[in-house]
C-alpha positions in Angstrom: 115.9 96.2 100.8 113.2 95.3 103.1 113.1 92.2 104.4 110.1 89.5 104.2 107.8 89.6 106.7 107.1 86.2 108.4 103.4 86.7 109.2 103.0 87.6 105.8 103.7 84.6 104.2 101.6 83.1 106.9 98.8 85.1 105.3 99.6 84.1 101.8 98.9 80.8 103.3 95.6 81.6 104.9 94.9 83.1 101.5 95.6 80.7 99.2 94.2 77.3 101.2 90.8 79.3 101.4 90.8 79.7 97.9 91.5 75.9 97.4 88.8 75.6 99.5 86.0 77.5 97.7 87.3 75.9 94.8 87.0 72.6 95.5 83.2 72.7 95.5 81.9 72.1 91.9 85.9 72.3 90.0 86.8 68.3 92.3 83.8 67.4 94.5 81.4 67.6 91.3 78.3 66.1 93.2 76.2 67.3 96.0 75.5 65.7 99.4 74.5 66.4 102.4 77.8 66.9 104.3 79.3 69.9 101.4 75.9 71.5 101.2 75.8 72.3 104.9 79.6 72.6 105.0 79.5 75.8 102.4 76.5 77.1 104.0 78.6 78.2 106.5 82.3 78.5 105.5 83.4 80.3 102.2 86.8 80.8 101.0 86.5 83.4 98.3 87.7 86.1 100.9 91.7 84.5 100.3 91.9 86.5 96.6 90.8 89.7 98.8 93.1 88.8 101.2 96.0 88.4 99.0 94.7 91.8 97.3 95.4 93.7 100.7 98.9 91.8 101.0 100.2 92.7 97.7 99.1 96.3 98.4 101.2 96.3 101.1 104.3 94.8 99.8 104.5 96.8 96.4 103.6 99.6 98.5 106.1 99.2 101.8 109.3 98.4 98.9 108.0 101.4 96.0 107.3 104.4 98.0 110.2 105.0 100.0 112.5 104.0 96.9 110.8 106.6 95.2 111.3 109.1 98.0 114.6 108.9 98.0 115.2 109.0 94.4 117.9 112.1 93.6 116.4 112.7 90.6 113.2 112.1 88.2 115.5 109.7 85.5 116.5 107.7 88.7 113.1 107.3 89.9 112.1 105.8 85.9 114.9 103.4 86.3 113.6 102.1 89.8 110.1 101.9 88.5 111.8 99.9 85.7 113.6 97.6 88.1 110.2 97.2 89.7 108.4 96.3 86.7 111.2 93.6 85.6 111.3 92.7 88.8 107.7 91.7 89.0 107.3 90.4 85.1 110.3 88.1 86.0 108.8 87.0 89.6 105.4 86.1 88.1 104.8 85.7 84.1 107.6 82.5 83.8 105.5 80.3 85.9 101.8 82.1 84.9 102.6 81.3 81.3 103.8 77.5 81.9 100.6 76.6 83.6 98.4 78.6 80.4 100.4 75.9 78.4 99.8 72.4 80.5 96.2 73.7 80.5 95.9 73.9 77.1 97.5 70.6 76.6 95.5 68.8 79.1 92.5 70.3 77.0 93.7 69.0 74.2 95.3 65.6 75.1 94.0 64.3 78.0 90.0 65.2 78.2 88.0 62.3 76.8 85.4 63.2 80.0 85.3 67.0 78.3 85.9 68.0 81.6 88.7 70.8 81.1 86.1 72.1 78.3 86.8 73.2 74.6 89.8 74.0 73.6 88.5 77.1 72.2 87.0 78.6 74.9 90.6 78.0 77.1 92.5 79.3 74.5 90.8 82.7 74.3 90.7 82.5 78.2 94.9 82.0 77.4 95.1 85.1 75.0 93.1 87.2 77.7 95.7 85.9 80.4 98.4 86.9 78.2 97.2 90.1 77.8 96.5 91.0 81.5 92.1 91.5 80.8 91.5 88.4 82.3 89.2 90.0 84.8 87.0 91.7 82.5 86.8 88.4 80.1 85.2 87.2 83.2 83.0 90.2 83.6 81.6 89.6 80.3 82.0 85.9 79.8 80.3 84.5 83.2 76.8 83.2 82.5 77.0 83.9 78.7 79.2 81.1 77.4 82.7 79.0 79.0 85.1 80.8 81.1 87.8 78.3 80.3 90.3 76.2 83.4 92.4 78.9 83.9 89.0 81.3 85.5 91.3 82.1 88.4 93.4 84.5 86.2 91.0 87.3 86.5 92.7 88.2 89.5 96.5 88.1 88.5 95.1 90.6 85.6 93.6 92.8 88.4 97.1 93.0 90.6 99.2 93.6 86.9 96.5 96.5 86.2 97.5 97.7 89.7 101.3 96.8 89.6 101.3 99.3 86.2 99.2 102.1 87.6 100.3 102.6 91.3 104.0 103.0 90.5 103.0 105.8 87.9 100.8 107.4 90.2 103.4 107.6 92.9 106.1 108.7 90.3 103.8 111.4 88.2 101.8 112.5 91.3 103.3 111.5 94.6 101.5 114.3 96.7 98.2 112.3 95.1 98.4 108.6 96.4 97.2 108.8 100.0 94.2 111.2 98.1 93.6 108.2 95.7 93.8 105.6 97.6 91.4 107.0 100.5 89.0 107.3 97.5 89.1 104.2 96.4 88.3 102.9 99.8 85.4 105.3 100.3 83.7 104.7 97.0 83.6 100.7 97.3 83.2 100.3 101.0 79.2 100.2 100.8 79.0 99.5 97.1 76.2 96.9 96.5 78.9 94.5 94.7 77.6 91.5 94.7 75.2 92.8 92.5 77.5 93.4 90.0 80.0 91.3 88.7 81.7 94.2 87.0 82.3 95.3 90.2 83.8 92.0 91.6 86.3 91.8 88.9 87.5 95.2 89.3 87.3 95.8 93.4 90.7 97.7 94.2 89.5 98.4 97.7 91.3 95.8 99.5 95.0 96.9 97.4 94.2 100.3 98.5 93.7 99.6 101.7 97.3 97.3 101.9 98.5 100.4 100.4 97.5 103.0 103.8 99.1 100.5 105.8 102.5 100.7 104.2 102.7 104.4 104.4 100.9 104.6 108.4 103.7 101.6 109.1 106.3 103.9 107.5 105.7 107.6 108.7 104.3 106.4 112.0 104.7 103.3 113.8 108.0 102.1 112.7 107.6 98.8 113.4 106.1 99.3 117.4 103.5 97.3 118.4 100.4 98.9 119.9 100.9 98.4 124.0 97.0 97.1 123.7 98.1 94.4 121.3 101.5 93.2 123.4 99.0 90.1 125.3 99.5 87.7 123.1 96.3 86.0 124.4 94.3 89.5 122.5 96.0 89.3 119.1 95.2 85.4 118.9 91.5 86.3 119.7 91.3 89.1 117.1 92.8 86.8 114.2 90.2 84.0 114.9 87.3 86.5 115.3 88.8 88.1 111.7 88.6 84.6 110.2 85.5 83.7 111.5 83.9 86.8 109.9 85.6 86.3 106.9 84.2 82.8 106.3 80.9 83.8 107.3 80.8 87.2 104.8 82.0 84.7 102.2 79.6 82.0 103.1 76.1 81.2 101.6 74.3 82.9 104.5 72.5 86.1 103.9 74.4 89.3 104.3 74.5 92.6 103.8 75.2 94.1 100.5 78.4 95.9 101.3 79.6 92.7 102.4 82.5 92.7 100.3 83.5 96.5 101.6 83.8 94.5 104.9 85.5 91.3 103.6 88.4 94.0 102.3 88.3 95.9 106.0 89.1 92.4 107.9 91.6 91.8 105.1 93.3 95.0 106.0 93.1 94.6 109.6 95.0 91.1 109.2 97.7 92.7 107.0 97.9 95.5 109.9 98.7 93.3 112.3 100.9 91.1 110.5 103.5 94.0 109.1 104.5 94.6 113.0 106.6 91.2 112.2 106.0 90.4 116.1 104.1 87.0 115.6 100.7 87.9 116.5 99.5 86.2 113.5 101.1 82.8 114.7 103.6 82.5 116.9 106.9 80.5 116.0 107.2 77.0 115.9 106.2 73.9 113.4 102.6 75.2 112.6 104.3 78.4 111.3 106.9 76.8 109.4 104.6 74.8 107.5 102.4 77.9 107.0 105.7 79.7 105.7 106.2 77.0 103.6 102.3 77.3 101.9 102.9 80.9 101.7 106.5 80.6 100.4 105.0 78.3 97.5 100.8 80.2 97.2 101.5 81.5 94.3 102.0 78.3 92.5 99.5 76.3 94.7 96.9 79.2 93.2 98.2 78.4 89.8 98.3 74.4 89.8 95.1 74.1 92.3 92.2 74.2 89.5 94.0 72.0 86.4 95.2 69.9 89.6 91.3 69.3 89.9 89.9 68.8 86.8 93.2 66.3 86.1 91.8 64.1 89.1 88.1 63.7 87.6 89.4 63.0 84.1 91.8 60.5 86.1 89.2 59.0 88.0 87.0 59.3 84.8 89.3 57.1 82.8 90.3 54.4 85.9 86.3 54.0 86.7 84.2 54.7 83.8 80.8 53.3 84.5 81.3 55.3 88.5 83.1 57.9 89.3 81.8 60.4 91.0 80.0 61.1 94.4 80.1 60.8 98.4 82.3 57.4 98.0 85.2 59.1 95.7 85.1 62.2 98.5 88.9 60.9 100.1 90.4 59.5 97.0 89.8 62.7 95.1 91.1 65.2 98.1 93.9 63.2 98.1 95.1 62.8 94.7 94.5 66.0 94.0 95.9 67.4 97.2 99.2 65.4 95.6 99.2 66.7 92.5 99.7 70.4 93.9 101.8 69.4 96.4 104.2 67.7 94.0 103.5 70.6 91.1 103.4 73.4 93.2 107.2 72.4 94.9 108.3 71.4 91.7 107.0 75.0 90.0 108.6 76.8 93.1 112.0 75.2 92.8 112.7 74.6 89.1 110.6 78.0 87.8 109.6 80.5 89.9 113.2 80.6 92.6 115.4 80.6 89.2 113.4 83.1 86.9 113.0 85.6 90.3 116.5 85.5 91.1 117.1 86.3 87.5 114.4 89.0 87.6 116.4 90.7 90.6 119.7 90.7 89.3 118.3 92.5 86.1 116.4 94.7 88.7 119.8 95.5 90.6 121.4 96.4 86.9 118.8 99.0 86.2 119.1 100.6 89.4 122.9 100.5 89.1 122.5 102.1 86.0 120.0 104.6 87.0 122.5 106.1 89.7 125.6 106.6 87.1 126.0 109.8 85.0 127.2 107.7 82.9 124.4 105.8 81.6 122.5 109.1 81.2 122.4 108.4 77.4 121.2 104.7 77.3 118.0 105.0 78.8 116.3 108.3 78.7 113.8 108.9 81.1 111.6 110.3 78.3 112.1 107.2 76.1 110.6 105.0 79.2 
């Protein structure tokens, strides 16, 4: 079992307060003024989802492909795949489908400002979470009608698309992935995305590209750092150039059209450096502890982030009816709602998302028990899977 990667989780972090950060704008601070207008101008966050698209690349990729490689025999390789989809349903669809529900119950029981919207339009948003088509819901949604509170879905559809086809693709055609994946990459990388939402809701470059770093980190580094990147001073400088890019790409300014193939390259190169495990994403002490502990909890802070919002401005809707909104309300809304997914996102991490993915991989261990004994040859037939 490979172990977690530190400056992973650190990038989870990175990830997932970026998004909170794009966000905000519009979903909390639902006025304009001077100060956000020239703050977004320059700073986007939307670059976090790609981010977290590379890491989860990596991670599927870095604990799949060698399990697969060493399989003895095509039924044992079904069985791991099995464990890995359990694994995965476990790890994420227990605290995914908790939050679908408070959404729809904060729709329906506590929106007298009509800010979490109809409870129509959230409830097909629901059924399309369920269903793992989130993302194109959005493609054809956006612009055309209400995309509902739980918007952010679109790209846990995109990774469960991806967490059902990569495993089948490295099982049915092994000697096909690093084809595939270099493909991927090359026909997004100058693609005119922003042009095309389509094309934003479906962008795989970024998973492909955490993908090639799993297998160059397995057949060829093994774990040693680059001698040009052992001063410390050079790996600090390349992260805050990365960043600075990255909020720049993802900012209002003008740039280029293949803006996005870039957004997934710095992505990459973040995730490259980080999978050494030798710190040179941030090195030990309390700043990465606390980023360990974001990254540790990102999932549920990108679940709980967006009703977190739109429960402070019914909140402050209700506590100060005739004014409730603008420049004044900036601190008391970023800190209210900063509590609520604080408090939420621990309280998800401990009480669902620990318990139901220690379940998951005991249930995972089972099937791969199973898929190495003779034995069990009858119960589940690799053809039946």
């Amino acid at each position: 079992m490979n172990r977690r990667i530190d400056d992973i989780e650190v990038l989870r972090a990175v990830a997932v307060l970026f998004v909170v950060l794009q966000h905000a704008q519009g979903n909390l601070f639902s006025w304009s003024s001077p100060a956000l207008e020239w703050f977004y101008t320059f700073i986007g966050g939307s670059f976090g989802v790609d981010l977290f698209f590379a890491i989860s690349g990596f991670v599927i990729a870095r604990d799949l492909l060698p399990r697969l490689q060493a399989s003895g025999s095509r039924r044992q390789a079904w069985y791991i795949l099995l464990a890995f989809w359990v694994r995965r349903a476990w790890r994420l669809w227990p605290s995914a489908w908790l939050w679908l529900a408070v959404i729809l119950g904060l729709c329906w029981g506590f929106n007298q400002s009509g800010v979490f919207g109809s409870l129509r339009a959230n409830a097909e948003a629901t059924l399309a979470a369920l269903l793992q088509v989130a993302n194109v819901r959005f493609a054809l949604t956006f612009g055309e009608g209400e995309i509902g509170v739980s918007f952010v879905y679109w790209s846990l559809s995109l990774e469960e698309q991806f967490y059902l086809l990569f495993p089948l693709l490295a099982l049915l055609g092994r000697r096909y992935v690093l084809p595939v994946v270099l493909v991927l990459i090359f026909l997004q990388c100058f693609a005119p995305r922003l042009q095309s939402l389509w094309l934003m809701m479906l962008r795989t470059d970024a998973l492909a590209y955490g993908i090639l770093i799993a297998m160059i980190h397995e057949r060829f580094t093994a774990g040693r750092v680059p001698a040009w990147l052992h001063g410390r001073h050079l790996s600090r400088l390349l992260l805050v150039l990365a960043l600075l890019c990255l909020t720049l790409l993802a900012s209002r300014l003008p740039v280029p059209s293949f803006s996005m193939g870039l957004i997934a390259l710095l992505c990459a190169g973040l995730v490259w450096m980080a999978a050494y495990d030798a710190n040179l994403i941030c090195p030990p002490g309390l700043l990465k502890r606390l980023l360990i502990w974001i990254g540790n909890r990102s999932y549920a802070i990108y679940l709980i982030h967006v009703p977190a919002f739109f429960f402070t401005r019914e909140l402050f809707y209700r506590l100060y009816p005739e004014e409730h909104v603008g420049p004044a309300y900036f601190f008391p809304y970023l800190v209210v709602s900063v509590g609520l997914i604080l408090m939420f996102s621990e309280l998800n991490y401990r009480w669902v998302e620990s318990p139901f993915r220690r379940f998951g991989a005991r249930q995972s261990r089972i099937l791969l028990i199973q898929g190495r004994t003779p034995e069990t040859m009858a119960v589940l037939p690799a053809e039946r899977i």
